[in-house]
C-alpha positions in Angstrom: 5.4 -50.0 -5.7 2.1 -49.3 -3.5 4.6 -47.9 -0.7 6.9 -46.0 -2.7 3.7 -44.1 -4.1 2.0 -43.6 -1.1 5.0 -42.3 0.7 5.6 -39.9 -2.4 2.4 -38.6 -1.9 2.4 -38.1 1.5 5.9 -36.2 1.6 4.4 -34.1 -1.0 1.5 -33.0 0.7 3.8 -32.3 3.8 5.7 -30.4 1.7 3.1 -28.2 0.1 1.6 -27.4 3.9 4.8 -26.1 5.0 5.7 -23.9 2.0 1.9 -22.5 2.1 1.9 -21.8 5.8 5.2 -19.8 5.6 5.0 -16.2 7.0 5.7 -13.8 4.3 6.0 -10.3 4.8 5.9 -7.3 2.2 7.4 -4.3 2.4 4.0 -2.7 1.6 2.0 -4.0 4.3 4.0 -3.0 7.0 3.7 0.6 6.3 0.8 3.1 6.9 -1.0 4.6 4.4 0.8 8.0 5.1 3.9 6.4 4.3 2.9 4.4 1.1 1.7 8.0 -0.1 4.8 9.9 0.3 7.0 6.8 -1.3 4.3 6.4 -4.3 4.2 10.3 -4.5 7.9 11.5 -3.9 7.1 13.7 -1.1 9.5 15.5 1.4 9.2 14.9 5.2 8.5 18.8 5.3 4.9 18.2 3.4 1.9 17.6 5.4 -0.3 14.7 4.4 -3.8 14.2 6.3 -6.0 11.0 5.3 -9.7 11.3 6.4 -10.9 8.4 8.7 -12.5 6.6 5.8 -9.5 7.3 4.1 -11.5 8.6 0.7 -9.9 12.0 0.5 -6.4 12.5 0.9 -5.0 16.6 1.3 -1.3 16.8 1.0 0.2 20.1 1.4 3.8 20.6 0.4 6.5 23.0 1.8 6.4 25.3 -1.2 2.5 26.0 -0.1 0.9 24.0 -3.2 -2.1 22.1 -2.0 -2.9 18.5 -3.8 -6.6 17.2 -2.7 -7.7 13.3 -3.8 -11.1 12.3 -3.1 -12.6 9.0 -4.4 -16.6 9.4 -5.1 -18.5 7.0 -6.6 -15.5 4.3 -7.3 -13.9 7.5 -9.5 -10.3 8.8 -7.4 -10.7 12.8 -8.8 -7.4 14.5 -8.2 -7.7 18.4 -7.5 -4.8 21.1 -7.2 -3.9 24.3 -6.5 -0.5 26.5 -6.9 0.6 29.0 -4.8 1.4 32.3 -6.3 4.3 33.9 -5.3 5.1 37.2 -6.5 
């Protein structure tokens, strides 16, 4: 019975080392930040999207000439935009 229990345990920790060591990849964190913005935000390829280095404000500027600017200050994300006026 002392066997039987201590072989138990030992396959079990085997098995809960392998399953936690896996490699396991998302989707997410294989793209860039550039990309996670244009799939969260629906954007076209034609828009521009610049990041800052710190990546704290974000200026996206679409093909229709709309400009969308995101800036995080103090922990706050403060979204800013501007239409373009066509006549």
């Amino acid at each position: 019975m002392k066997n039987v229990l201590r072989n138990g345990l030992v396959f079990t920790m085997l098995s809960i080392a392998l399953v936690s060591c896996r490699d396991e990849k998302n989707e997410t964190d294989d793209m860039d930040d550039e990309s996670a913005i244009r799939q969260e935000m629906n954007l076209n390829d034609d828009d521009k999207v610049e990041i800052s280095e710190d990546g704290d404000k974000i200026k996206i500027e679409t093909a229709e000439g709309d400009e969308i600017k995101i800036k995080k200050d103090d922990g706050e994300y403060k979204k800013k935009s501007r239409q373009s006026r066509r006549i």
